[in-house]
C-alpha positions in Angstrom: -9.4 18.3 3.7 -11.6 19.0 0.7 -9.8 16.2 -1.3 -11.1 18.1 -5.2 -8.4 19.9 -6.8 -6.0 17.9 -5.0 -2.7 16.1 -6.1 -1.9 12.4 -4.8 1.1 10.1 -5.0 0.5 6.1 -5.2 3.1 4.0 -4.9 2.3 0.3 -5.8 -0.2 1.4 -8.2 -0.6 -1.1 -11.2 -3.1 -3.3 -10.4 -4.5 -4.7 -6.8 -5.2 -2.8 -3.6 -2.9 0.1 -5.3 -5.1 0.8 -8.4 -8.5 0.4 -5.9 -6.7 3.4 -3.9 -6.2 5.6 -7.0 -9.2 5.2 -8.1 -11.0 6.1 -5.2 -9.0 9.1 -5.0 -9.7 9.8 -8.6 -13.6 9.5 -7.6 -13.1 12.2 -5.3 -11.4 14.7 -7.9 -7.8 13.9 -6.8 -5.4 14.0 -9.6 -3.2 11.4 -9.0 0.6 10.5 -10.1 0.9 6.3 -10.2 4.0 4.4 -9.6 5.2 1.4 -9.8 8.3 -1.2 -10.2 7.2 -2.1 -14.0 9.0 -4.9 -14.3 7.3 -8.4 -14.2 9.7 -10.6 -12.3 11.8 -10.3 -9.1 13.7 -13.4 -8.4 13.3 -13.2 -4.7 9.7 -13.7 -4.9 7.1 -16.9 -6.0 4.5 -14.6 -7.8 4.1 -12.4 -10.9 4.5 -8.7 -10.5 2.4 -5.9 -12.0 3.9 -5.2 -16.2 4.2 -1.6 -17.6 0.8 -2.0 -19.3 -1.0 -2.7 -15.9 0.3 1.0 -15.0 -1.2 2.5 -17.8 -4.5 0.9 -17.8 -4.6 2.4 -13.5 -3.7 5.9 -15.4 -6.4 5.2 -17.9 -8.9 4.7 -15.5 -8.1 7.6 -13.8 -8.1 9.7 -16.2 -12.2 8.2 -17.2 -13.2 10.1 -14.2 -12.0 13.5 -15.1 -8.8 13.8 -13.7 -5.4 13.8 -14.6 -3.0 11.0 -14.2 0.5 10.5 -14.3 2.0 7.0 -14.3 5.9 6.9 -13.6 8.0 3.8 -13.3 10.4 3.8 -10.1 11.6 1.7 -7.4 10.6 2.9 -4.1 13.8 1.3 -2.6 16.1 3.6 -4.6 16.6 7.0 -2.9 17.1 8.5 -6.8 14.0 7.1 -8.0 12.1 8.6 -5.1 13.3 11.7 -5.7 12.8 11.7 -9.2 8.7 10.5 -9.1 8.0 13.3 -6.2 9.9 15.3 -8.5 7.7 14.9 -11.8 4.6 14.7 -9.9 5.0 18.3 -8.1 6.0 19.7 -11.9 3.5 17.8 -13.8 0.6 18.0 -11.6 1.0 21.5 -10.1 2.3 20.1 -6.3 1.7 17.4 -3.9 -0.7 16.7 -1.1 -1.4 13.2 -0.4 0.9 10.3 -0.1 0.1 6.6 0.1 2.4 4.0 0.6 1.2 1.2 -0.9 3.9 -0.8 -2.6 4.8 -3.4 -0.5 5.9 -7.5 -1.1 5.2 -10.4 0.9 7.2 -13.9 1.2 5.1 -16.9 2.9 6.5 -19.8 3.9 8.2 -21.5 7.2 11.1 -19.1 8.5 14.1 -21.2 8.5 13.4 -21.5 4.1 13.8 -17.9 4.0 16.4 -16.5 2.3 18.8 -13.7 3.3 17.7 -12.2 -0.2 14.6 -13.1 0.6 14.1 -10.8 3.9 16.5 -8.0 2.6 14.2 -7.8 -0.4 11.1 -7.5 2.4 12.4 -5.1 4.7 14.0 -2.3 1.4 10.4 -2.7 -0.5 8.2 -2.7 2.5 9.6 -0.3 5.2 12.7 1.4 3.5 10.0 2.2 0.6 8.1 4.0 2.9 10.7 5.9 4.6 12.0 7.2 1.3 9.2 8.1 -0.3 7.8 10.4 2.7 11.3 11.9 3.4 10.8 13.1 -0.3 7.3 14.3 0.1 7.1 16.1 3.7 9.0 19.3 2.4 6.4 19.6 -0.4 3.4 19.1 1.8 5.0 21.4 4.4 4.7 23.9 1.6 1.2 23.2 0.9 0.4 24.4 4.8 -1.1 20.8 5.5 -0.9 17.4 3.7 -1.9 13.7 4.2 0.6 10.7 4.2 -1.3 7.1 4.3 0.7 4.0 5.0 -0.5 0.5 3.9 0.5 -1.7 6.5 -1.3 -5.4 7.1 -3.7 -6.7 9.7 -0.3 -8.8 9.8 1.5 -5.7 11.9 -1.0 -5.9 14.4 -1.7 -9.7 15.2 1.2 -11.9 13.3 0.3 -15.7 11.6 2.6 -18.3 11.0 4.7 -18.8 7.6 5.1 -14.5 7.5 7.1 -14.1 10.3 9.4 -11.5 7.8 6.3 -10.3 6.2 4.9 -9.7 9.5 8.0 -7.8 11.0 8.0 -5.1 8.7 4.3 -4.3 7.9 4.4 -4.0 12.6 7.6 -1.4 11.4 5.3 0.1 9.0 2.9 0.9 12.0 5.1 2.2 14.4 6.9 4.4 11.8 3.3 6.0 11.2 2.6 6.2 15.0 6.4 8.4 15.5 5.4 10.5 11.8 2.2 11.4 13.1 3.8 13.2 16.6 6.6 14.5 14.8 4.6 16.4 11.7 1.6 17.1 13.8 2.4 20.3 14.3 3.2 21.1 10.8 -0.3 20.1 9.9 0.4 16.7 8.2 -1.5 13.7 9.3 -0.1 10.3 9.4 -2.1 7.2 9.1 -2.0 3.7 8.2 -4.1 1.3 6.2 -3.9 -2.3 7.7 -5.8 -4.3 4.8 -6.9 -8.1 5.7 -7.4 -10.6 3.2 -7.8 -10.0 -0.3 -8.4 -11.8 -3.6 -4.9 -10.4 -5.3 -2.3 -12.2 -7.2 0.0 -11.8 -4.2 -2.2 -14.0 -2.2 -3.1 -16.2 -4.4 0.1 -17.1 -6.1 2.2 -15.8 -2.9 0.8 -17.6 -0.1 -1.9 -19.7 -1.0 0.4 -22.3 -1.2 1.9 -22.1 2.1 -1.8 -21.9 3.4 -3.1 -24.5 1.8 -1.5 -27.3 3.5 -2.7 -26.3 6.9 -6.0 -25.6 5.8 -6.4 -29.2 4.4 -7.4 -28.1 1.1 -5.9 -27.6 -2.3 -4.1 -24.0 -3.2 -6.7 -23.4 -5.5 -9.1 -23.3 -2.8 -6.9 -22.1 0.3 -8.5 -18.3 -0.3 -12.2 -19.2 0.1 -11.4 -21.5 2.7 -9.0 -18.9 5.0 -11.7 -16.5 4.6 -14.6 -18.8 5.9 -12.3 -20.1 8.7 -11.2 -16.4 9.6 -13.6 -13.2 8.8 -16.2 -12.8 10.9 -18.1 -11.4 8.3 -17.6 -13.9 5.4 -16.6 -12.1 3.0 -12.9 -11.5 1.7 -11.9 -7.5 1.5 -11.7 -5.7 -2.0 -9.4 -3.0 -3.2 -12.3 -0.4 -3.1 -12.5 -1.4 0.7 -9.2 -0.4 0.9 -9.4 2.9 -1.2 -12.3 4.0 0.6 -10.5 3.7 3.7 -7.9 5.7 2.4 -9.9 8.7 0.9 -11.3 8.7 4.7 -8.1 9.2 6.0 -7.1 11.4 3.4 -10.3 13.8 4.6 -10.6 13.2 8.4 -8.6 16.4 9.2 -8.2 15.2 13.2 -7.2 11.9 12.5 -3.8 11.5 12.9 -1.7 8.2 14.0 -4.0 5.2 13.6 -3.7 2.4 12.0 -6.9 1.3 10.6 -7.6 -2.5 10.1 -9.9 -3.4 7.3 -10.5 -6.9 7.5 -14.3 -7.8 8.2 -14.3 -8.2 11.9 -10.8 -10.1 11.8 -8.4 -7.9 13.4 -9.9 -6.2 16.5 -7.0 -4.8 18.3 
């Protein structure tokens, strides 16, 4: 797929792994429509999420490299919501033709502490998200006469770690709902891949399970990240949201790539 001219969808988009994505599109001429929950609390979770002015700085950088950008709030575990951002982005930006499911959450921490609100809160964001949003999109990229849908899944999907057993369990849905997409709109041109990011520096690590890490690791919260990454990449170094939107704009252009799931963790994840 020549990826210049062409429309995207990013949910999960404020800041992080989401905003590395749409900016990588937007480096590649995508215009891209950016969504996210724009609210900064969610009771069922230990860290800070992404505020309404985090959205708009992602739609100002995109808009610094020449393309258009729409930021919409929505939550992807609303059916109306969903319908409403694929909505504005086909009238706004002219159509649709990439989709990236990126908005996700994570709880860390020893299973029997989990709440019930906890894992319900898990499973609607993380693999109910995805199901709505590409429900909404596939009729619109079935008009385009081909179309891209990238899921971001987790290294956790493929080879699960103690303290996200929840976490865990649906990024491993995640992966076999991209695996089942990827038969079923093959022959409609659509490719269906997934993203399975390792271990990066973002608030949801560091406020999310840094402290359930740290413990373990012998070390103090503060320094649970550097240490996790020493002990567990291969390659030293943590993973960056440009990794990620790199990888994404790859699978966005690979036009016989269809089904994988694509771990991006520095030699850490091998299956």
């Amino acid at each position: 797929m020549n990826l210049k001219g062409k429309v995207a969808l990013v949910t999960g988009a404020a800041r992080g792994i989401g905003r590395g994505i749409a900016l990588a599109l937007a480096a590649e001429g995508v215009h891209v429509a950016v969504a996210d929950l724009g609210r900064g609390e969610d009771s069922a979770l230990a860290y800070r999420l992404a505020r309404p002015s985090d959205l708009e700085e992602t739609a100002r950088q995109i808009e610094a490299r020449g393309v258009k950008a729409l930021p919409v709030a929505a939550d992807v575990t609303r059916a109306d919501d969903v319908g409403r951002i694929v909505a504005e982005t086909v009238r706004q930006l002219g159509g649709l033709d990439i989709l990236v499911n990126n908005a996700g959450v994570l709880v860390a921490g020893p299973l029997e502490a989990l709440t019930e609100e906890q894992f319900d809160r898990l499973m609607a964001v993380n693999v109910k998200g995805v199901f709505l949003c590409a429900r909404a999109a596939i009729p619109h990229l079935r008009t385009r006469g081909q179309g891209a849908i990238v899921n971001i899944a987790s290294v956790a999907g493929k080879t699960p770690r103690s303290f996200t057993a929840a976490y865990a369990a649906t990024k491993a849905a995640v992966i076999c709902l991209t695996q089942a997409l990827a038969q079923e709109l093959g022959p409609a041109n659509i490719r269906v891949n997934a993203v399975c990011p390792g271990f990066l520096r973002t608030t949801m690590w560091l406020e999310g399970v840094a402290p359930a890490r740290a413990q373990s690791l012998g070390v103090a919260p503060s320094e649970a990240f550097d240490a996790f990454i020493r002990q567990n990449v291969p390659l030293g170094r943590e993973q960056t949201p440009g990794d990620i939107g790199e990888a994404v704009v790859y699978l966005c252009r690979a036009d016989n790539v269809s089904g994988i799931a694509l771990a991006v963790a520095g030699g850490a994840e091998v299956h």
